[in-house]
N, C-alpha and C positions, 0 to 999 in steps of 0.2 A: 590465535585466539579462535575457539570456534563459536559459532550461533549458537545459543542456547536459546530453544525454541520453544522447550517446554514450560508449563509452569506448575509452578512449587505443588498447587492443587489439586489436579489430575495428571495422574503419568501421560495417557492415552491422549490426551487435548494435542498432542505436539501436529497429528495429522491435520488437524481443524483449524490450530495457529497458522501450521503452513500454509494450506489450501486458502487464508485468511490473508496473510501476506501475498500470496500470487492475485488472487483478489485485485488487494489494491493495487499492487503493478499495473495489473491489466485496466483498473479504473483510472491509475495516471495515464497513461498511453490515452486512452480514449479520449483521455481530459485534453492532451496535445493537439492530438484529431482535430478537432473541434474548433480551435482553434482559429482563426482571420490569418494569422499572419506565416510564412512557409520557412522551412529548412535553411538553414544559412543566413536568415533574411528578420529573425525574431525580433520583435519590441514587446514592450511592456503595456499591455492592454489596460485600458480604464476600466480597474474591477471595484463597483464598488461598496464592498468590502474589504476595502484598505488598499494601502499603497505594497506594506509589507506580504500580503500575502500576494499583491499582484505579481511581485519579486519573485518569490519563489515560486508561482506557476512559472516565469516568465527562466528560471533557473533548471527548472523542470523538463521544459520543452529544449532547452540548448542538451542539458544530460544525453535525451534523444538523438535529437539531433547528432552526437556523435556519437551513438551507438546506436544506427537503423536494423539492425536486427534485433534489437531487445523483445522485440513478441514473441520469434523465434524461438529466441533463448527460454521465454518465459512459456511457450510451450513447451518444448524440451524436460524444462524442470516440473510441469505439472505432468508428462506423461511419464517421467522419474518416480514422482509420488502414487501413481494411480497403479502404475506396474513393479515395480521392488519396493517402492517404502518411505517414509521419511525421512529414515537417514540419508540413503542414496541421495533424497532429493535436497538434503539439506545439504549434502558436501557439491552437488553438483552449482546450488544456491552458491555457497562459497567462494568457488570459482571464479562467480561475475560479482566481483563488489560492486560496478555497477549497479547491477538490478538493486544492491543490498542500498545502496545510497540513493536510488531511484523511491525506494522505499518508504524510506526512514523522511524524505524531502514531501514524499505524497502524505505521510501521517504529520507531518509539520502542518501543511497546508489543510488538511481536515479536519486537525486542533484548533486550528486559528479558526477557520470556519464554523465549527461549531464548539466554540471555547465549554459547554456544560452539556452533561450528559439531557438535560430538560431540551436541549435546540437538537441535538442530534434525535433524541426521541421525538418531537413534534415533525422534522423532517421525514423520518422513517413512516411514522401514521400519516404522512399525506402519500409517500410514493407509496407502500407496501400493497400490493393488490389482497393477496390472503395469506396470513402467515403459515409455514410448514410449521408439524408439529415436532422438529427434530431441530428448526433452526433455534440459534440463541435469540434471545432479546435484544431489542437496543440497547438497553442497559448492560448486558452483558457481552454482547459486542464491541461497545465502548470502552467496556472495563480493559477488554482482548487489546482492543489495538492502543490504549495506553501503554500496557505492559509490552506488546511489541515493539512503541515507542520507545520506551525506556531501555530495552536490551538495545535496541539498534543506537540509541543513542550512548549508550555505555562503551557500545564498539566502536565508536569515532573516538572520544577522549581515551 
């Protein structure tokens, strides 16, 4: 089965979903960083905002854990996309179902976090310093990683 990255809307969005999914890669990873507890050694921090979502940081950071080169990898496949394309970088994506399950675990965790598009926009206008004129909206950003939610969750079932 392969990633179907695009959506029905725009042909050309497929580069933006991607670059969107490596994104959040790179935001799970930091999110591990961050982190108290070390490699091998994980527990389930008192987050709170639920027990559930502590689970899957806490599911997140083990994933890691046994794949330490995931940054790596997850450069590899954004300098796939910057230099040949999206497809390249989507079959090179492929290859580490990893990352692709790294993912799909980070967009679970940022659903439960911010369950309605109103908390993810109220978060975005406190971090945002000055919006570019090229990026999406919160809203429309939200829209993006539901629907990458949704494919990646289609590829597990």
């Amino acid at each position: 089965m392969t990633l179907q990255i695009k959506t029905q809307a725009h042909e050309g969005m497929s580069d933006d979903v991607l670059d969107l999914l490596l994104d959040e890669a790179d935001r799970a990873l930091l999110d591990v960083e961050a982190r108290t507890d070390e490699p091998g050694r994980r527990y389930a921090l008192h987050d709170p905002e639920g027990a559930d979502l502590e689970e899957l940081r806490l599911a997140i950071a083990e994933l890691c854990d046994a794949y330490p080169g995931m940054q790596y990898e997850l450069e590899a496949i954004g300098d796939r996309l910057r230099n040949v394309g999206a497809i390249a970088a989507t079959t090179e994506l492929e290859q580490r179902p990893h990352i692709i399950h790294l993912v799909r675990m980070s967009l679970e965790a940022f659903f439960r976090q911010y369950p309605t598009v109103e908390a993810y926009e109220a978060y975005a206008a406190d971090t945002e310093d000055e919006p570019e004129e090229e990026m999406q909206s919160p809203a429309e950003s939200y829209d993006t990683l539901r629907q990458l939610l949704d494919v990646l969750r289609q590829r597990v079932n």
